[in-house]
C-alpha positions in Angstrom: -2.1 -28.2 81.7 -4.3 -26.0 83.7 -3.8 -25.3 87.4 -6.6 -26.9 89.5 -7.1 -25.2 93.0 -9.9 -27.4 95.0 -10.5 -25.4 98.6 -12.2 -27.7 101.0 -14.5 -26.0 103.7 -14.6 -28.3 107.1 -15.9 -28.4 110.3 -14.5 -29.6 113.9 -15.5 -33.0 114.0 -16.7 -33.7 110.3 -16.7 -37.4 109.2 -17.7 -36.8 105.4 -14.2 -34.2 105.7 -12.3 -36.8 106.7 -13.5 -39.5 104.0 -12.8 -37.0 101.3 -9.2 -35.9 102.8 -8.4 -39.6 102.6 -9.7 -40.1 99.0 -8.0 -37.4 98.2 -4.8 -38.5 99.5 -4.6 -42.1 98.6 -7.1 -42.2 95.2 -6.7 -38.6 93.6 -3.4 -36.6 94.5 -1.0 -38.7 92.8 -3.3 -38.6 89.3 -3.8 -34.8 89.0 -0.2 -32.9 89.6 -2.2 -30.0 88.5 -4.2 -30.2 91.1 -4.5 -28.7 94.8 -6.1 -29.1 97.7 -6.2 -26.2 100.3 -8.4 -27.3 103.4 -10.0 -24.4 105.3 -11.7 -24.6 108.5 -15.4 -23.1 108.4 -14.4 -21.6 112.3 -11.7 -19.0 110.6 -12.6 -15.7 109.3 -11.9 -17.1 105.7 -13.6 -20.3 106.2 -16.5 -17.7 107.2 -16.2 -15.3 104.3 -16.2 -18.5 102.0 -19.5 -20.2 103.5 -21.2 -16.7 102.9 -20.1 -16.1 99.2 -20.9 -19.6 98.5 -23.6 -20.2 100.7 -22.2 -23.4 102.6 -24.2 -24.6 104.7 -22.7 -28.7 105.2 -20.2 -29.9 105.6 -17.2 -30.6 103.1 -17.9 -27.7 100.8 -15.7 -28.2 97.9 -15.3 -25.3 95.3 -13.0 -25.7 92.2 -11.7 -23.1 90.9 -13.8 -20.4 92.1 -16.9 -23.1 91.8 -18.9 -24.7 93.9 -19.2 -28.1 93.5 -20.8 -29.7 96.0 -21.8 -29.3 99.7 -22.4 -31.9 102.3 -20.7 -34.6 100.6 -19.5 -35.2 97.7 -19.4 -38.1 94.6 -15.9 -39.7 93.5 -16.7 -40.3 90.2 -18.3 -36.6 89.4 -15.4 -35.2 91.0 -13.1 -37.0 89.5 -15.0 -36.9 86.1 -14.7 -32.9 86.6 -10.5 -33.0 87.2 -10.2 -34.7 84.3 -12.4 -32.0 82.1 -10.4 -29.6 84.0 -6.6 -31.2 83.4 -7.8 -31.9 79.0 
């Protein structure tokens, strides 16, 4: 099963961040062992480098392994329909 590395780019303050830290932790963690989330603040230096590359400009910015998937928010069923691709 292939290792699934989700970074999350936030801001200070963010409601949609929030909303998807608690999906994540009570809807999707517990269904994808082969997945992880690393949650990066956009205010660091690699939060920075990471908004440039992938040009972020709202807030959550989710990238799957190495991907962008959405910015600004996000939809549960898309991202869960892309883990499961992801974990066949």
């Amino acid at each position: 099963m292939q290792k699934i590395i989700i970074q999350e780019l936030k801001s200070p303050g963010c409601q949609i961040c929030a909303r998807f830290e608690d999906f994540w932790k009570n809807k999707i963690a517990g269904q994808f062992p082969n997945a992880e989330l690393k949650t990066i603040d956009v205010t660091t230096p690699e939060g920075q480098e990471l908004a440039q590359k992938y040009m972020i400009f709202a807030s959550p910015g989710l990238i799957i392994n190495g991907e962008l998937f959405s910015t600004g928010g996000y939809d549960e069923d898309k991202f869960i329909d892309k883990l499961k691709k992801l974990s066949e």
